[in-house]
C-alpha positions, 0 to 999 in steps of 0.5 A, spaced: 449 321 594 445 321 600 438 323 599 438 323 591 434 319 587 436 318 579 432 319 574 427 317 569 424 320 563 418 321 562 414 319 555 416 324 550 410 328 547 410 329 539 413 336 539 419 333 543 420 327 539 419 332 532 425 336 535 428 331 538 428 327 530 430 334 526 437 334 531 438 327 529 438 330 522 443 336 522 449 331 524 453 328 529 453 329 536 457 332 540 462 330 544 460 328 551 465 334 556 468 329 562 466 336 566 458 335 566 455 329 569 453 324 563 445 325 560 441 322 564 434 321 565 430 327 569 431 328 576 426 327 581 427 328 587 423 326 594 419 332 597 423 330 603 429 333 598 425 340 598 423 339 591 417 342 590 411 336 588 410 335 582 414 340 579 419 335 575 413 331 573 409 337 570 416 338 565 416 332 564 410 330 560 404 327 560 400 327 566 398 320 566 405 318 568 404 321 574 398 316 576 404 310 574 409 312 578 406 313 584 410 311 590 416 309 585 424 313 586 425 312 579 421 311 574 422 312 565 420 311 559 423 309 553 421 308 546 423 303 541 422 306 534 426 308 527 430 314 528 434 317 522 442 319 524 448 319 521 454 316 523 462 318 521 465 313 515 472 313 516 473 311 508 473 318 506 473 325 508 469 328 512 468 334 507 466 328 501 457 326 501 459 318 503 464 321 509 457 320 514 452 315 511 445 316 513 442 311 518 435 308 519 436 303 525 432 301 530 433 305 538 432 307 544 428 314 544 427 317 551 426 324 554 432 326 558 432 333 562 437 337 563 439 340 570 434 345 570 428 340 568 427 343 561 428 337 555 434 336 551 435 331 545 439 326 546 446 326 544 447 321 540 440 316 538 443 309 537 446 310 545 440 310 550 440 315 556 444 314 561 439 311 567 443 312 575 439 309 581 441 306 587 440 301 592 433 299 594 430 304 589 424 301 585 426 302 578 420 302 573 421 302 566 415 303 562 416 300 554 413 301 548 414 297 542 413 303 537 415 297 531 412 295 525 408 289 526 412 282 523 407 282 517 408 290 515 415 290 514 417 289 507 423 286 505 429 286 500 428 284 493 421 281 490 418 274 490 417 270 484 410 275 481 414 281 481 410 283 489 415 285 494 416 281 499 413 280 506 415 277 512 409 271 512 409 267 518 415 263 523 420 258 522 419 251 524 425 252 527 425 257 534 433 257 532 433 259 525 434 267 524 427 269 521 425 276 520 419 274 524 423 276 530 426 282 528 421 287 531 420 283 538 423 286 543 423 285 551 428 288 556 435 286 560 438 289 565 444 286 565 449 284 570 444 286 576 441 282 581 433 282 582 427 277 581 428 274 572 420 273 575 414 277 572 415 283 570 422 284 573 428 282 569 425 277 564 427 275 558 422 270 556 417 275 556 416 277 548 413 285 548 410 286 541 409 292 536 404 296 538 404 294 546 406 299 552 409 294 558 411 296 565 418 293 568 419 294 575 426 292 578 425 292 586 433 293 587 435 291 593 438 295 600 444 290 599 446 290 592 453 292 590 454 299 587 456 298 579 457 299 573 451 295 569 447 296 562 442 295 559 440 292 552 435 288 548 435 280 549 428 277 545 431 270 543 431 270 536 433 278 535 438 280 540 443 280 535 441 285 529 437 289 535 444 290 539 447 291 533 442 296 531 445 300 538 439 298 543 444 299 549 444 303 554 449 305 560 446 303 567 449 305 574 448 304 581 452 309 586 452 308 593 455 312 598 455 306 604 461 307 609 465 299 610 464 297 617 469 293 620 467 287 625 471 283 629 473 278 624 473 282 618 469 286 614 461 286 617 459 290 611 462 292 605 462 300 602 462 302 596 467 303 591 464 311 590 465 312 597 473 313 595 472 315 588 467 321 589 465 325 583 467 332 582 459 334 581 458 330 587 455 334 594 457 340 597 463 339 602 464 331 600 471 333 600 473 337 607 480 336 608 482 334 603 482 339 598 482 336 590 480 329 591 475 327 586 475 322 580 472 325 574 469 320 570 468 317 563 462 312 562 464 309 555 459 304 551 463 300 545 458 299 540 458 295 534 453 298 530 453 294 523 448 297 518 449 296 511 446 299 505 441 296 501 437 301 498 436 308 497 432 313 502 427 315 497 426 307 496 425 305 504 420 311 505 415 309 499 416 301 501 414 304 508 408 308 505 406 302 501 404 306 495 410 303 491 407 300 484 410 292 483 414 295 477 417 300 480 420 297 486 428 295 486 430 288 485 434 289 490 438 284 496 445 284 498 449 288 501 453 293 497 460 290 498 466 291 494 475 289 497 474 294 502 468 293 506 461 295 505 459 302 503 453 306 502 452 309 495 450 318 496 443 317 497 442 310 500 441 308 508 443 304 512 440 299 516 440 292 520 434 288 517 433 281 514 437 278 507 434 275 503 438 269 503 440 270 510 436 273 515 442 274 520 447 276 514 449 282 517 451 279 524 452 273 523 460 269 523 466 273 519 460 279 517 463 284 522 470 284 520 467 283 512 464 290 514 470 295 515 465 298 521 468 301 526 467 300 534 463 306 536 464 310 543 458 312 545 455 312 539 460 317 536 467 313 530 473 315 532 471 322 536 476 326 541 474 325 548 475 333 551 477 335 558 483 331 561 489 334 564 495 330 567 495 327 574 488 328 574 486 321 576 480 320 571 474 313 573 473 310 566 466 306 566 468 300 560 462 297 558 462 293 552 455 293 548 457 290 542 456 284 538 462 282 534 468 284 536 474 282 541 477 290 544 484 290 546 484 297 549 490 300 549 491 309 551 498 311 547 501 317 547 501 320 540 508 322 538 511 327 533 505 330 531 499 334 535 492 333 536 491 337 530 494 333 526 491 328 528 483 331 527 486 333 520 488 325 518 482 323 520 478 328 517 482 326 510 480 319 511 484 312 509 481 314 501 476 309 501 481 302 503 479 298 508 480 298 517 488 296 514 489 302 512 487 305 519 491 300 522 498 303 519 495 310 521 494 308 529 502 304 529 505 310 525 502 316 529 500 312 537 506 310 537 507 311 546 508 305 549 501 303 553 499 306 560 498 302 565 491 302 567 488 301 574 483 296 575 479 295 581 472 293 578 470 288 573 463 286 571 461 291 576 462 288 582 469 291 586 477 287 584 479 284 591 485 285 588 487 291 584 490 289 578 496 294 574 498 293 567 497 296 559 493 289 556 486 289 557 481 285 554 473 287 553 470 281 550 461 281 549 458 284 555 464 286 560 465 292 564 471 294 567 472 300 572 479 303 571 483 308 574 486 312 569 492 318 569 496 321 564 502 322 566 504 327 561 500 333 557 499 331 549 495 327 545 493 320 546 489 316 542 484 310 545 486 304 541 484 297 540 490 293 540 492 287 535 489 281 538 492 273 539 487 269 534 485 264 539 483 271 543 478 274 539 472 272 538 472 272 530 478 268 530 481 271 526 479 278 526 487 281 529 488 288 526 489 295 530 484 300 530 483 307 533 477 308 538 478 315 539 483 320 542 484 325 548 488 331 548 491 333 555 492 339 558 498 340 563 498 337 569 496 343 575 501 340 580 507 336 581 506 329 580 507 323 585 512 317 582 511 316 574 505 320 574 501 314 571 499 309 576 503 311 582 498 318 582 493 314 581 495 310 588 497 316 591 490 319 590 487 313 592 490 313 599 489 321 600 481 319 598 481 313 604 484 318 609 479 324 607 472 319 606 472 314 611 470 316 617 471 310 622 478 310 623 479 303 625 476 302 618 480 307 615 486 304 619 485 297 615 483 300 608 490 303 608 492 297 610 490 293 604 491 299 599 498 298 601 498 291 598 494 291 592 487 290 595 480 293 596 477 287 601 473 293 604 469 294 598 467 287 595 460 285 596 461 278 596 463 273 601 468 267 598 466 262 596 469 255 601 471 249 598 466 246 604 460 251 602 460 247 594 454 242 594 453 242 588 456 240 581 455 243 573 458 243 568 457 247 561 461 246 554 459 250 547 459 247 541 459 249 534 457 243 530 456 243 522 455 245 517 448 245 517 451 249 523 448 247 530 450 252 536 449 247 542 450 247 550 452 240 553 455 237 559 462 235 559 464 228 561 471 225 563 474 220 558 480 218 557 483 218 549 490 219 546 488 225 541 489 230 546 482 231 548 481 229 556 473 230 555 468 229 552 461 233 550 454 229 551 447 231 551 448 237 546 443 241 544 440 246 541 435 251 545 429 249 546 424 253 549 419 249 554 425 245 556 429 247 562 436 244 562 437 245 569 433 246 575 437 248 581 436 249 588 434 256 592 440 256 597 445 251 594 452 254 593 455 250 586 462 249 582 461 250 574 465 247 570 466 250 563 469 249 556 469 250 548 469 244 543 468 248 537 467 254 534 472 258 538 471 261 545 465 263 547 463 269 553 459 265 557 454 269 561 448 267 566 443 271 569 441 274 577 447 271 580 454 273 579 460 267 580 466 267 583 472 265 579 476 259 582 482 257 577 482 257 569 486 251 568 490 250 561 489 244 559 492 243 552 499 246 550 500 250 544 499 249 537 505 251 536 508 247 540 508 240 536 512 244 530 517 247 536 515 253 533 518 260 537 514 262 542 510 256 544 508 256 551 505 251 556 508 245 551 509 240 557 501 239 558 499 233 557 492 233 556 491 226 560 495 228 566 492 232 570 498 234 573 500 237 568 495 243 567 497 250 568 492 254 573 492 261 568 489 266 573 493 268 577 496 275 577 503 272 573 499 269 569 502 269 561 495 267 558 493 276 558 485 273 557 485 271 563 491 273 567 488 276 574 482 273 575 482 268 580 478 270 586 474 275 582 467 276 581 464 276 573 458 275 570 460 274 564 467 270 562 470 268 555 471 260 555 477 258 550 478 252 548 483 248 552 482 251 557 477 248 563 474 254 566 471 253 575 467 257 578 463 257 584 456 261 585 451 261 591 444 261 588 441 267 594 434 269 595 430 269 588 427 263 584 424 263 578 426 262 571 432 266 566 437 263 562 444 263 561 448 263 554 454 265 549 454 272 549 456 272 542 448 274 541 447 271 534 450 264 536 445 266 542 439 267 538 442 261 533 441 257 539 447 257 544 442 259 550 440 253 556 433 255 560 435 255 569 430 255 574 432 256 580 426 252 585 425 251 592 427 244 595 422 239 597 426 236 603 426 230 600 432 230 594 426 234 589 423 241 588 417 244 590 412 240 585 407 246 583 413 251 581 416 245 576 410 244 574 408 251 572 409 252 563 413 259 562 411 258 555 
């Protein structure tokens, strides 16, 4: 992509955002063609390009922008505000008034042009647009809270003299869910490696209602090409704001050459060098015709509204002209057997309860609520465009707040696409996700593909990774190389899950995503036509899109054995390069509950509990709990205590994992149940612990990870997780957490300061000593 720079949205003007409402009015979006590039924002291109000056701009909107982003190569705005949508409810037909329920949720509204610059809606309004930019770009991002204020929100119910009630003042704990905290906002660009400073990726930033806020991003020449997103993170209303749909999809392409030095790789390449697009440049692909990856960017969302009161109720309590006495005692979800439902009239939204500010995000609430996990903002829609043997990139990312995703692509066997759509269009007769699940295990009935894996959390595998199991928990990104090997019908599935892998305990049932119909395949296929395709169009790339031929030479090499080293950003991390020692274990404590973070401490004791949990606490917002020096390389060691597992995420700089030690056996194992595994562990021996991340590995959560670089990790229980990190080039204060948002909002979130060394086995006094808050 040489030259290109991705754009940014310019501020929509009133008429754009009337139209653009209107659209969202008229029914879903349609489904995203694999054929056109994704929406994204309007393309700006340098004058050196050959564009004319301020032809893009001038399309875009306002004039003022133009003076904002003045020597920037990306630049976007974005609107927080309430759109009115509706979203498909799989429980009854699509033909019956409850098959779609209207929504008022808070998203993310942005201009997005098309290719010849004109503005078109956004597709879908609960999946932001698509922001591509690459390495060394500046990427500016200016955001307006167009919320109502705290004390203008009217909440559910009434108070004690019949008036309705209103958010007044902030809990005394910054860790209880308040609907004080619902409105505010800031920004995270998840996974990317810039300064947590100023007004970069800070998250202990608060923008208000009512302000307009410039970020800056300066993305470093050096950093990987990726796929990342982005999504609210104000503690205290990352939940219900994630849940609302505020997330969106985040690229880097490169197009960077692998160099290869006398010892090894001197410079790394981009994955998107093999994996060129079929919309990327003009002559890409001499000398071998048909090499192209077409890509699908999927965004999994778990967006939870629930229904309350109805649409004429919510518009008179917006204008605040509605008597005292003829307001609605209104409060708790509209639930029954099967879920949460919307009678016909009603909206769905994600605020506050009256009991339980977080009732709708909280622990057990997603599977309580019979939602159905979204791609793209869109249930259970058909994703068109694939034809046999054509090797298709998947961008996986999970943007979702409560739900462990099996992916699973089944072939449908002994019906047809049509009688697929048709099932689904009759929905399951207002029963619960149960009754889906029957459908999915009657009707995608194929044995899984196997998916090829070369990309995880962003950043490229050094090992490719081949199988049908794939877990995504909160937060993670897999980039997977996918072809049919046969046409038909394949349904996108999200597999049962062992209990002690799935962040809701106890939330295991099959459901289906969305579905593909695939047309015949254009040319014979190699091998099986799945993953023997992919790694012949593989080596076909390498040899038409690497230029060096003894860089060439050694990539086929390595492909031969697995392994992309040519394309892995980060260097491993020696056993002689760690200085340095943490460690992290979550616990969830109570009732009343506690959502802590503490050290862990070896002890030795004969109830199977080799460690022990000190210095647990809950967040606090003026206390740092780790200080860490700029330049240092260090081991974190990790685990849970309680509550289940917990997706461990931290901020700026990425880790590589050194092994996922086991720790205690299976349950099953004191009762000699079938199928217990890893029964002669002694917890108090530990020679006994069985590494779980190697590539045999029988643990699917963890299995072939070893070596591999993450953000974000799901921590078990039992199991003790070793990373190792180095902290490079930025300082300054961010976070790291649970990425089960609302046990991140509830507390679960520790401060980290990364600081200059004083010489002297201490800090730079004036930056420790600098107060954030």
């Amino acid at each position: 992509m040489s030259g290109d720079r991705f754009i940014v949205s310019r501020r929509p003007t009133a008429a754009l955002l009337a139209a653009f409402a209107c659209s969202l009015c008229a029914g879903p979006g349609r489904a995203q063609d694999i054929a056109e590039p994704p929406p994204r924002a309007a393309m700006l291109r340098p004058e050196a390009d050959g564009a004319e000056p301020g032809a893009a701009l001038e399309s875009a909107g306002p004039s003022d922008a133009e003076d904002r982003c003045a020597g920037a190569d990306v630049c976007y705005d974005l609107a927080l505000r309430y759109v009115d949508g509706q979203l498909r409810n799989p429980a009854f037909p699509e033909t019956d008034p409850r098959g779609y329920d209207s929504v008022r949720l808070r998203a993310y509204a942005g201009l997005v042009l098309d290719e010849t610059g004109a503005p078109v809606a956004q597709r879908n309004a609960y999946v932001a647009p698509v922001v591509e930019i690459a390495p060394g770009d500046t990427f500016r991002l200016t955001f307006e809270n167009a919320l109502p204020r705290p004390q203008d929100m009217v909440l559910p119910g009434e108070d004690a003299n019949g008036n309705p009630l209103r958010c007044t003042g902030e809990p005394e704990d910054h860790n209880e869910p308040s609907c004080a905290n619902f409105n505010l906002t800031n920004m995270h660009t998840h996974g990317l490696w810039v300064s947590p400073q100023g007004n970069s990726d800070n998250v202990l930033l608060t923008v208000n209602p009512g302000i307009r806020f410039t970020y800056e991003y300066n993305i470093p020449d050096d950093h990987p090409a990726g796929t990342f997103w982005y999504h609210a993170h104000r503690h205290g209303s990352t939940a219900p704001q994630v849940s609302s749909g505020m997330a969106g999809i985040l690229l880097i392409r490169g197009d960077r050459q692998p160099r290869l030095g006398a010892t090894g790789w001197a410079a790394p390449g981009d994955l998107d060098v093999i994996l060129p697009r079929p919309e990327g440049p003009a002559g890409a692909y001499d000398g071998t015709a048909g090499v192209r990856f077409p890509e699908r960017t999927f965004l999994f969302q778990q967006i939870a509204y629930a229904c309350r009161w109805t649409r004429a109720e919510v518009d008179a309590l917006a204008a605040g002209g509605t008597p005292a006495a003829d307001l609605p005692v209104v409060g708790a979800i509209k639930a029954d057997a099967n879920g949460w439902f919307c009678d016909e009239g009603d909206i769905g939204m994600v605020e506050p309860g009256p009991g339980n500010a977080f009732d709708q995000v909280g622990f057990g609430s997603w599977p309580r609520s019979g939602r159905h996990t979204a791609i793209n903002g869109e249930i259970q829609k058909q994703q068109p465009g694939a034809v046999a043997g054509r090797v298709e990139r998947w961008r996986l990312i999970h943007g979702g707040v409560r739900e462990t995703i099996g992916l699973e692509i089944r072939k449908v066997e002994g019906t047809t696409a049509e009688d697929l759509r048709a099932r689904l269009a009759e929905g399951t007769g207002g029963k619960s996700r149960d009754a889906m699940a029957e459908t999915v295990e009657q009707v995608c009935s194929g044995a899984p593909l196997d998916l090829v894996r070369v990309a995880t959390d962003g950043l490229t595998r050094p090992d490719i990774r081949t199988g049908p199991e794939l877990l995504l928990q909160p937060a993670y990104r897999e980039d997977v190389l996918v072809s049919f090997p046969s046409a038909g019908t394949y349904c996108i599935v999200d597999a049962a899950t062992a209990p002690g892998s799935d962040i809701n305990l106890n939330d295991n049932d099959t459901a289906l995503l969305g579905f593909l119909e695939v047309a015949p395949a254009d040319a014979p296929l190699a091998g099986d036509g799945g993953a023997d395709q992919v790694m012949a169009m593989l080596e076909r790339s390498i040899e038409a899109r690497i230029e060096d031929p003894a860089a060439r030479e050694a990539i086929l090499a390595d492909l031969a054995e697995g392994r992309l080293d040519a394309f892995v950003k980060h260097r491993d991390i020696a056993d002689h390069e760690v200085s340095g020692q943490q460690t992290v274990g979550f616990t969830i404590q109570g009732p009343p509950f506690a959502f802590m973070i503490g050290r862990i401490a070896p002890t030795h004791v004969d109830n199977g509990a080799p460690f022990a949990l000190v210095g647990a606490a809950s967040y606090e917002a003026t206390r740092f709990d780790r200080i860490l020096p700029l330049g240092g390389v260090e081991e974190w060691t990790l685990t849970s205590f309680g509550g289940g597992g917990h997706p461990f995420h931290i901020h700026v700089n990425p880790f590589q994992i050194a092994e996922v030690l086991k720790y205690q056996p299976d349950a099953g194992c004191a009762t000699g149940a079938a199928g217990a595994r890893h029964c002669d562990i002694d917890p108090n021996d530990p020679a006994t612990y069985v590494d779980v991340s190697g590539p045999d590995s029988d643990e699917p959560q963890y299995a072939g990870l070893k070596g591999a670089w993450k953000d974000t990790l799901f921590i078990l229980p039992g199991h003790l997780v070793r990373l190792r990190t180095r902290y490079e080039r930025y300082i300054g204060d961010f976070v790291l957490h649970c990425h089960i948002l609302d046990h991140e909002d509830e507390g679960m979130m520790q401060n980290v300061r990364i600081a200059i060394p004083d010489g002297k086995g201490g800090f730079d006094r004036p930056m420790t000593e600098h107060a954030m808050h």
